[in-house]
C-alpha positions, 0 to 999 in steps of 0.5 A, spaced: 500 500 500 505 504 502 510 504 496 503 505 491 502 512 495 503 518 492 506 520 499 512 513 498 513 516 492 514 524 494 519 521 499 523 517 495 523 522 490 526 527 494 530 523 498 534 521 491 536 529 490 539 529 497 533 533 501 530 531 507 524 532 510 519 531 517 514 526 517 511 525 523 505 522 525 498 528 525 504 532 522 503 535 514 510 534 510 514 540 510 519 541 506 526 544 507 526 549 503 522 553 497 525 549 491 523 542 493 516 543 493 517 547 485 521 540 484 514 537 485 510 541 481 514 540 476 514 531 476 507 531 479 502 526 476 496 528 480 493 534 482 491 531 489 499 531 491 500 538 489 493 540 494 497 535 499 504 537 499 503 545 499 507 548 504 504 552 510 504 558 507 507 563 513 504 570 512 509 573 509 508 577 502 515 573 500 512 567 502 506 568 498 509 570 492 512 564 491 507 559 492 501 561 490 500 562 482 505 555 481 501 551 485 494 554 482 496 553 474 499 545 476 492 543 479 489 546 473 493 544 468 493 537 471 486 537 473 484 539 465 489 533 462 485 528 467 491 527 471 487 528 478 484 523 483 479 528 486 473 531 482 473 538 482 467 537 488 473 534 492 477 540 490 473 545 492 472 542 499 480 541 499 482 545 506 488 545 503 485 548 497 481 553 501 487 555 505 491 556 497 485 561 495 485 565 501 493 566 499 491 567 492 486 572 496 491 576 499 497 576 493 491 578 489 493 586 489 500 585 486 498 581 481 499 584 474 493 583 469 495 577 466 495 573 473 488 576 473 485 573 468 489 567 469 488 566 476 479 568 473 480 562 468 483 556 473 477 558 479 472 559 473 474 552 470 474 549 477 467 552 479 469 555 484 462 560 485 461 567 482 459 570 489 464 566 493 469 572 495 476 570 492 472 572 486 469 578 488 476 580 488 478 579 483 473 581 479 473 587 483 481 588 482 480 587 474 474 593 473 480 597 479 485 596 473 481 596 467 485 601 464 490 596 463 486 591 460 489 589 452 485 587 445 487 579 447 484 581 454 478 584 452 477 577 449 479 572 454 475 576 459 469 576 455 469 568 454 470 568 462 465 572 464 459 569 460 460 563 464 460 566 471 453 567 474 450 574 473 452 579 477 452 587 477 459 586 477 459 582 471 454 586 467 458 592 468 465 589 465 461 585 460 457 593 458 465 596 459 468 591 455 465 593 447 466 600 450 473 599 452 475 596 445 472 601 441 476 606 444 483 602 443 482 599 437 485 605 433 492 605 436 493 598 439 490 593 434 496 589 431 495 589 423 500 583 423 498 578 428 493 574 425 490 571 431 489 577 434 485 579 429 480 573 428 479 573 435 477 580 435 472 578 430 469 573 433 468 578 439 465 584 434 461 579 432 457 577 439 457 585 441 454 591 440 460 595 437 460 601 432 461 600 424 468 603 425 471 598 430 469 592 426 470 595 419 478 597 422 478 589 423 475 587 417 479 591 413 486 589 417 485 581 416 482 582 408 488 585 407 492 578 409 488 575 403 488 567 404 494 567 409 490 565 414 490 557 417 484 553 417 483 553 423 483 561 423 479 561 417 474 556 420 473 562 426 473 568 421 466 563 418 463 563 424 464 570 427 462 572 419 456 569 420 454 571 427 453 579 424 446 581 423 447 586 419 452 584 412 456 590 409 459 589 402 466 590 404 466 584 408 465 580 402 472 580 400 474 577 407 468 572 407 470 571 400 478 569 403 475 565 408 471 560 403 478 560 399 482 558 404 477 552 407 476 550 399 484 548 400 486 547 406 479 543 409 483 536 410 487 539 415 481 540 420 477 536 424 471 534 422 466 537 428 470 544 426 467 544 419 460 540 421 459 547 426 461 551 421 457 548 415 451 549 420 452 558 422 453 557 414 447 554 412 443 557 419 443 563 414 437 565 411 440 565 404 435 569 401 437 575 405 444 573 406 446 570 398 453 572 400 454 565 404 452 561 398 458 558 396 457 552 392 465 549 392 465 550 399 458 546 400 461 541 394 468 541 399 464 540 405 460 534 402 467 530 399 470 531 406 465 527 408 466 521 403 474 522 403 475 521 411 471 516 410 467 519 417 462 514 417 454 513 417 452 517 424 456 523 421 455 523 413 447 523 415 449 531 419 452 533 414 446 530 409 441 533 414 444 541 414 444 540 405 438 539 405 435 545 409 437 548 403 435 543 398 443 543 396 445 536 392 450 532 392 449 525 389 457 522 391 454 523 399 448 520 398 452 514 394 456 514 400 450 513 404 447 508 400 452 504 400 451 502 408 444 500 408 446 494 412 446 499 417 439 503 417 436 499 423 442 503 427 439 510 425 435 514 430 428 516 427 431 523 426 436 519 421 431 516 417 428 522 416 434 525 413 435 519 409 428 520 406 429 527 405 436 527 402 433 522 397 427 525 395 430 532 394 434 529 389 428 525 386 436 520 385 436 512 386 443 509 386 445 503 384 442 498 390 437 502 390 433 495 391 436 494 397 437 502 399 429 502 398 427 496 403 432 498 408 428 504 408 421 501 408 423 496 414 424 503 418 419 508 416 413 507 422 415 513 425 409 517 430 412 521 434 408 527 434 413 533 433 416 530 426 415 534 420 409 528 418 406 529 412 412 532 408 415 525 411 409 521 408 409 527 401 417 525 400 416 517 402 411 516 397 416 521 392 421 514 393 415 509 392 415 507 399 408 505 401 406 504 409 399 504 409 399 503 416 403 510 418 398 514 413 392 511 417 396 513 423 397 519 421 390 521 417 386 518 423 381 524 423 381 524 430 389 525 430 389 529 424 384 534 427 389 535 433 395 536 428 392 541 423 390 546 430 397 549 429 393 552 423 400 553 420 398 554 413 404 549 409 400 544 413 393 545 408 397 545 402 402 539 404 396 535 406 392 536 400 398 534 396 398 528 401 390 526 399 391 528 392 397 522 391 393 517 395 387 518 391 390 519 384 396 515 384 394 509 390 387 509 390 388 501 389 394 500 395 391 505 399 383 504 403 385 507 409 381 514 411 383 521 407 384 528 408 377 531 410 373 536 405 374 542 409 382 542 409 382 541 402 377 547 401 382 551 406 388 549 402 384 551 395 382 558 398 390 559 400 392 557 392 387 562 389 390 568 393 396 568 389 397 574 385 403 573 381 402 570 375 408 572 370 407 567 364 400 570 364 402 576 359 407 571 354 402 565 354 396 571 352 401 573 347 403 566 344 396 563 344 391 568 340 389 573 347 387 572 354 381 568 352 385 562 350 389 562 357 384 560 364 388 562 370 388 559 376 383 553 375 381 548 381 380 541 379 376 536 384 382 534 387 384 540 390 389 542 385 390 550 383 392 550 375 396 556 375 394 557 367 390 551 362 390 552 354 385 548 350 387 546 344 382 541 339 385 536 334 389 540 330 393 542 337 390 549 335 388 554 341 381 554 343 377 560 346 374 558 353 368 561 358 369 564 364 366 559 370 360 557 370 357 561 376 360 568 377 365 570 383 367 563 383 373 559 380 374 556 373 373 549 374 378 543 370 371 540 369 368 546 365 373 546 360 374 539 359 366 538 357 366 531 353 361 534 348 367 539 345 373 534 344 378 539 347 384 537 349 387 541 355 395 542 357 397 545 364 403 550 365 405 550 371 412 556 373 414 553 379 417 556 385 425 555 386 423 551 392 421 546 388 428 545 385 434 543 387 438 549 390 444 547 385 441 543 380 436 545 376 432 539 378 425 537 380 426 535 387 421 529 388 415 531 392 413 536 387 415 531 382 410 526 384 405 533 385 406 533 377 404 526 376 397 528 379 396 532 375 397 528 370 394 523 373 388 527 371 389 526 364 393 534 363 399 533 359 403 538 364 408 543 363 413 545 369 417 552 367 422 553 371 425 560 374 432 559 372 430 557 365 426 563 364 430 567 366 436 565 363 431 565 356 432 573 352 426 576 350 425 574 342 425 566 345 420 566 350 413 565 346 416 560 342 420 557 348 412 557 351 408 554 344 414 548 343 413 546 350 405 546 350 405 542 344 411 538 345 406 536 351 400 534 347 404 529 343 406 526 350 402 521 353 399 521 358 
């Protein structure tokens, strides 16, 4: 037992150098002189030996001086590295810690601004409480001596400080903090030190602070180009992120920043890259376009599959692309190729997986094996999931669970789901009934959305004002009395435009609804006794494609199928198309495709 024990080991050391010392019984070990005690500091392997063999302190300044911040930062670094027997608890009961801290205490006034900091940081990780008085000290000694504080301690203090208690102290430091960097920046930043400059961003990012400051910052590190390491471009995106308000003369910066990722990101680990990917696409990307960056997105993905990081964390990376309709068929190989291993994934795993695929209406190679894998795994009725595009995007990949969709159609369960009253539920929940009724009627005999959400979701379509092939579709087939817009179909469906043709495909002029005030019904123009042949021509959001790819991503292409399930040839326009089209080719773009519809069967 003896020779196991610390103490044996702490006698034996300083036995072999020459040293002597007293142990005697209910006595502490002393040393004999002020060098030992270093010696152990500087070999010890637990943070208990340097509690149990710190010297009685006497109460001379010289004494204290000596002793104190050294054996704090060895029980810090030694119990940070998990090199101590005693949980931090223990620590704090310590009475030799007690004594230690009461000595930090009365030393505390000759510290200089680093000790501080130093000495907040170990107390603060060790957890000793906000309003013990030790802290009290030396928060007070800090704000007494703020006139001191550097840029590089105006960022170590703030990291502190959010993790203490609130206080009126620690507000007010917190409030003197942006205030004091505002006042130093113009004459104390260090345009060449690089770190400096990335940890100033960070902070600028998380505090109210003038436009100049940051812009100072800004300005500084763009000014180092792609100079910058991995990890301090990673840092850089994350506080680059963090602004609420995006000038333009950060782009360049934010520009570097993905340039220096794109090319150094084996370097980094995959949780540094899978938080910053997330800040990214955390961006609303419609108000901040700047942070759309397809290489980068593309790179995030491929670093995937190139460190080979497995199904758990390849699925994080998948979830986060598929906020943004982002597609990278590579990752989605990868994650086929381990089918065997979905019966592991927790529900929030299947989800995504289904998503991913169904985004990009995409099958592997082993899509057999992927399908059932998916299928044996689909049965998920926890309330809080997004339901019933769930149920939309797994009958987009021709997964049918009856027993889920009469789970979750239920009418009881469907009244209490639909009392969100969240608009998107009504549309969503009308496409999910017309799927079932159109393309499933023969598989599907369970219960179906009731009357009054599909006139709700119709009632919504109909209020959609914007309509910008109307004009060119008037131009291209003979005049408003050829294109009926917005017609409503016993599904539910809302035809952003219908064009009627006989059997020479020449456009035909139609009625108005057959009662006024209401919607044009697909039923008034289809009237068997006038052999008219009808096309829809649908221009589909950008929500309906790929972010990256001009592809129609699988719930609104099951959505089509309805429609043509119908019998109407359909034409889907596509915004980047018709954007990307000049003028002169517009009306014949429109006129080929309506035709070309026509011939195609249905």
């Amino acid at each position: 037992m003896l020779r196991n024990s610390s103490l044996f080991r702490y006698v034996c050391l300083h036995r072999s150098i020459g040293r002597l010392y007293c142990v005697t019984a209910g006595k502490e070990l002393q040393p004999s002189d002020g060098s030992s005690y270093f010696g152990l500091l500087k070999s010890a392997t637990d943070a208990k030996e340097v509690l149990e063999f710190l010297p009685t302190i006497s109460r001379t300044k010289q004494d204290r001086h000596v002793y104190t911040l050294p054996a704090l930062k060895t029980l810090f670094e030694l119990h940070k590295s998990g090199k101590s027997t005693l949980r931090s608890d223990q620590i704090l009961k310590h009475p030799r810690f007690v004594e230690l801290c009461q000595n930090v205490r009365l030393e505390s006034r000759t510290f200089a601004m680093n000790d501080l900091t130093e000495c907040l940081k170990i107390l603060t990780f060790l957890g000793v409480h906000t309003n013990s008085e030790i802290m009290t000290v030396l928060l007070q000694l800090i704000r007494h001596q703020i006139n001191d504080v550097s840029l590089d301690h105006i960022v170590f203090l703030s990291f502190i400080l959010k993790k203490l208690d609130r206080t009126p102290l620690i507000e007010a430091l917190q409030i003197a903090l942006p205030m004091l960097l505002q006042i130093q920046i113009g004459y104390k930043l260090d345009h060449e030190n690089v770190q400096q400059l990335v940890d100033l961003l960070e902070f600028v990012s998380q505090h109210k602070v003038n436009d100049r400051t940051v812009m100072n910052i800004v300005s500084a590190l763009t000014l180092h180009g792609t100079n910058l390491s991995p990890e301090q471009a990673v840092n850089a995106l994350k506080a680059l992120a963090g602004f609420h308000t995006f000038l333009p003369q950060y782009e360049k910066l934010l520009q570097n920043v993905f340039t220096v990722l794109e090319r150094d990101m084996d370097q980094l680990q995959f949780k540094m890259i899978d938080y910053a990917l997330k800040r990214v696409l955390n961006k609303n990307l419609e108000h901040y376009p700047m942070f759309y960056y397809e290489p980068f997105l593309k790179r995030c993905a491929q670093y995937t599959i190139d460190h080979n990081v497995g199904l758990l964390n390849a699925l994080y990376v998948l979830k986060k692309m598929n906020k943004i309709s982002f597609l990278h068929i590579p990752l989605l190989d990868y994650i086929a190729a381990r089918a065997d291993k979905l019966s592991l994934v927790p529900t929030s795993g299947i989800i995504t997986i289904v998503a991913g695929f169904s985004n990009a209406n995409y099958r592997p190679s082993n899509w057999a094996t992927v399908k059932e894998e998916i299928a044996r795994n689909t049965t998920i009725t926890n309330g809080t999931i997004p339901w019933i595009r769930y149920n939309l995007e797994l009958l987009s990949l021709d997964i049918f669970n009856p027993q889920l969709l009469s789970h979750w159609l239920d009418p009881k369960a469907l009244d209490a789901n639909m009392a969100r009253n969240v608009l998107v539920d009504y549309l969503q929940l009308t496409e999910l009934g017309q799927t079932l009724r159109l393309l499933y009627s023969r598989q599907y005999q369970g219960p179906y959305p009731a009357k009054q959400y599909v006139e709700k979701s119709v009632m919504l379509m109909l209020q959609n004002n914007d309509h910008p092939l109307l004009k060119p579709l008037e131009i291209a087939f003979g005049g408003e009395e050829y294109v009926s817009t917005q017609v409503v179909t016993e599904q539910g469906h809302v035809l952003d435009h219908v064009i009627a043709f006989d059997a020479d495909c020449n456009p035909v002029k139609m009625s108005g609804p057959s009662e006024e005030g209401s919607p044009l019904r697909l039923e008034d123009i289809r009237q068997p006794e006038h052999k008219l042949y009808a096309v829809a021509v649908l221009y589909l959001p950008k929500s309906c494609y790929a972010i990256n790819v001009n592809r129609l991503r699988g719930r609104f292409a099951l959505h089509m199928k309805t429609i043509q399930a119908l019998g109407i040839p359909t034409v889907a326009v596509s915004p980047v198309i018709w954007s990307n089209l000049p003028e002169s080719e517009r009306i014949p773009f429109l006129q080929r495709e309506a035709r070309e519809a026509l011939r195609q069967p249905i």
